[in-house]
N, C-alpha and C positions, 0 to 999 in steps of 0.2 A: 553521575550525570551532572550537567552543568545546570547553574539556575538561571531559569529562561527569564526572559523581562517582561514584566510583569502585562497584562494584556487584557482586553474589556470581557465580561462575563457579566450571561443573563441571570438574573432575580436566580434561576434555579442550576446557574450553576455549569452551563454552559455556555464552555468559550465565542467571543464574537470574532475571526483573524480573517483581514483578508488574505487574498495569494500572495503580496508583496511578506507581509506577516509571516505566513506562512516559511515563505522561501528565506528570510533571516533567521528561524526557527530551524529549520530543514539545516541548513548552512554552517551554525553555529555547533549544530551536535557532531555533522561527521568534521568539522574542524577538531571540536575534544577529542573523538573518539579515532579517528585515522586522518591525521591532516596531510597525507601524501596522497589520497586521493582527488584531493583539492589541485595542487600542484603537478600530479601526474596521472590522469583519468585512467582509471583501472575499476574494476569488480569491487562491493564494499562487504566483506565477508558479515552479511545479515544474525546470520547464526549466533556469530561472536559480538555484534552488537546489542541482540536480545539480550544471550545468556550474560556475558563480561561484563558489557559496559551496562546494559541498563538490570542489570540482574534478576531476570525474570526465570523463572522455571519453562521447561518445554514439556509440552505431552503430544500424544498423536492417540487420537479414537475414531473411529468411522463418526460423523456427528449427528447422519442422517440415513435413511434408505437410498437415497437417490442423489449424495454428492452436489444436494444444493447450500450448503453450508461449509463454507472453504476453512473457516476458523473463528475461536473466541477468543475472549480475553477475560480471563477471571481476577476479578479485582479483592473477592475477599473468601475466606475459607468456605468453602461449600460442601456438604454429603449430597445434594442431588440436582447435579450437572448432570442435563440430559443429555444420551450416545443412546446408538445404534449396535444391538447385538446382530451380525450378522449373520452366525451360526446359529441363535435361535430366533431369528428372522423379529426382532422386537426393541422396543424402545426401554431403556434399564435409565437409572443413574450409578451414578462412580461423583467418588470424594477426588475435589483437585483444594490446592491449597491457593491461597492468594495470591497474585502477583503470577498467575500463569497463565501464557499462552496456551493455546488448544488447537492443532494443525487436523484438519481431517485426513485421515489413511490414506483415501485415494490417492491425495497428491505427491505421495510417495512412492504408491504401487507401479509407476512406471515414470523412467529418467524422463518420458517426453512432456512431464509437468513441473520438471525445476523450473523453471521461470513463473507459474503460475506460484507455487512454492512460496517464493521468494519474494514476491510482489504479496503473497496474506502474509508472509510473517513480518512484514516492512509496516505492511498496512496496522498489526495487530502490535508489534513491539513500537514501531517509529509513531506509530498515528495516534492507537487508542491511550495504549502506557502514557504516554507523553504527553497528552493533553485531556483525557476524561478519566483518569483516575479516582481526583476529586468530583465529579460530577455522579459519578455511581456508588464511589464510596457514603456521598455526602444523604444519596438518597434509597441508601441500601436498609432495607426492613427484615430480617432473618424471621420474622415473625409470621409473612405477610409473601411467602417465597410462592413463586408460580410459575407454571411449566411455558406459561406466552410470553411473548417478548413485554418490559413493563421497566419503569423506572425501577420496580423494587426489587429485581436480578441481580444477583453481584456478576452478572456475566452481561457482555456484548457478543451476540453471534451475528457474522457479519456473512451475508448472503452473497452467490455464485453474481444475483441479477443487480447487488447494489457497487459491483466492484469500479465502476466507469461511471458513476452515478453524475451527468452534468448540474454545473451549480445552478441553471437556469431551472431544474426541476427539482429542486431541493426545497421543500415544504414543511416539515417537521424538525424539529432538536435532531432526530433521530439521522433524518435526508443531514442535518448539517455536520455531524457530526461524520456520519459516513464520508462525507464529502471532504472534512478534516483528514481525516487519518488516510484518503485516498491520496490527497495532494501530499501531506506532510511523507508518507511513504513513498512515492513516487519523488519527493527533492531529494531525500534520505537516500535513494538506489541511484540516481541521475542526480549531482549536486549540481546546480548552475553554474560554478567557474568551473567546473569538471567539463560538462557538456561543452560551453563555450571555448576551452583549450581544444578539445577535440574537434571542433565545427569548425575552427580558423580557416583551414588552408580550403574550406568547401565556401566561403562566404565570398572571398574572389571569382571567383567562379560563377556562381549563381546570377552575379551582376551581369557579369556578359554572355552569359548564357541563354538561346534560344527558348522557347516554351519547350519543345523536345527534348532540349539537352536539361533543363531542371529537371524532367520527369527522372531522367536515368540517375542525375545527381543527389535527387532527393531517396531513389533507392537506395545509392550505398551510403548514404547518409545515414537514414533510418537502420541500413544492416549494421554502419559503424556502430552507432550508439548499442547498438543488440546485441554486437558482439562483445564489445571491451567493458561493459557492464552488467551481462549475463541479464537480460531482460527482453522480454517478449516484442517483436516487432511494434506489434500494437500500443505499447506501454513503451516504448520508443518513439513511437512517432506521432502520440498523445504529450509528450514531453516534450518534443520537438516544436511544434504546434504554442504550445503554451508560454515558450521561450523566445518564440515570434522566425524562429528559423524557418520555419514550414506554411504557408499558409492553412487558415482554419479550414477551411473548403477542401482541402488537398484529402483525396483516399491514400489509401496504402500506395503508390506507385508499382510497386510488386508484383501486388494483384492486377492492374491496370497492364503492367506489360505481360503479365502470364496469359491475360483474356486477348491482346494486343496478338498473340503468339498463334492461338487457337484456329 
């Protein structure tokens, strides 16, 4: 992995970046690590950049009863990382080693969550690895281990309801940090000159186009980005949005013409 430049951080150790930061951060890695997706917008195999490039371990456990916890990120050797036995309906621990992400089952038990997939192990490899490593390593207590969320975890579990987490309501280390590894994963799947080689031939268009005709434009817009980057409409047109392509106001248009349909 490439050495990032150097960036503000609080008394305890967590990072201060805005989105501009971010997005030169975001930018800089898949340049190292694929710089033809830069040059020619395509999928960024997530997989291969946990495991190769940032060289992280993978595991997959149920994490929960109820598939409210998408994924962690274990930053130092652990015997009692908590999972979900499902077959004897109970909570255990299992030893993972440092340096590993942690995928919950679910999102494997059926294709129609690769995208969700793919957006926590971005979130978990692009986000947490790469910018809180030293902040959990630095406050990690092996002494002092506990089954609740707490500074003194060598683990981050990262929740179903904080995945879209707006910076406007981001309160805690914990809201900012999520809010880190959401954006830095999200530039990591969507790189900005990726996106914007892809948007060209739609930004003519949109100029002369009626309010009716944006709505439809901003559909395949959003389907573009979803499809040549294998990412969820949503997390498409969240990136769209943020890139100034879309207005922030704008719904899915999708949904807008499905309900238009009805």
């Amino acid at each position: 992995m490439i050495q990032l430049p150097p960036y503000n951080k609080k008394r305890n150790g967590v990072p201060v970046l805005s989105a501009e930061e971010l997005e030169q951060i975001g930018e800089a890695l898949v340049k190292d690590f694929c710089p033809e997706v830069l040059s020619q917008p395509q999928e960024v195999d997530i997989d291969a950049f946990a495991e190769i490039y940032m060289g992280l371990n993978q595991d997959i456990q149920y994490l929960s009863h109820n598939g409210i916890y998408l994924g962690m990120m274990v930053f130092n050797d652990t015997d009692r990382l908590p999972v979900y036995d499902p077959i004897e309906h109970e909570a255990k621990y299992v030893s993972e080693s440092a340096d590993t992400v942690v995928i919950d089952k679910t999102l494997l038990d059926d294709e129609k969550h690769i995208h969700r997939y793919r957006f926590t192990m971005a979130h978990e490899a692009a986000g947490h690895a790469v910018l809180h490593k030293s902040y959990y390593r630095r406050n990690y207590n092996p002494d002092q281990l506990s089954l609740f969320d707490s500074p003194d975890e060598p683990w981050v579990q990262c929740r179903k309801d904080m995945a879209e987490i707006p910076i406007r309501k981001t309160k805690t280390d914990i809201d900012w940090m999520e809010w880190q590894a959401n954006t830095l994963g999200s530039i990591v799947l969507m790189p900005s000159a990726s996106v914007k080689k892809l948007m060209a031939p739609y930004e003519a268009k949109l100029n002369k186009s009626t309010e009716a005709q944006c709505t439809v434009l901003h559909n395949e817009m959003i389907e573009k980005v979803s499809e040549v980057f294998n990412v969820s409409r949503q997390a498409a047109l969240i990136r769209l949005k943020k890139l100034g392509f879309v207005d922030k106001n704008v719904d899915d248009p999708g949904e807008v013409i499905r309900c238009l349909r009805i």
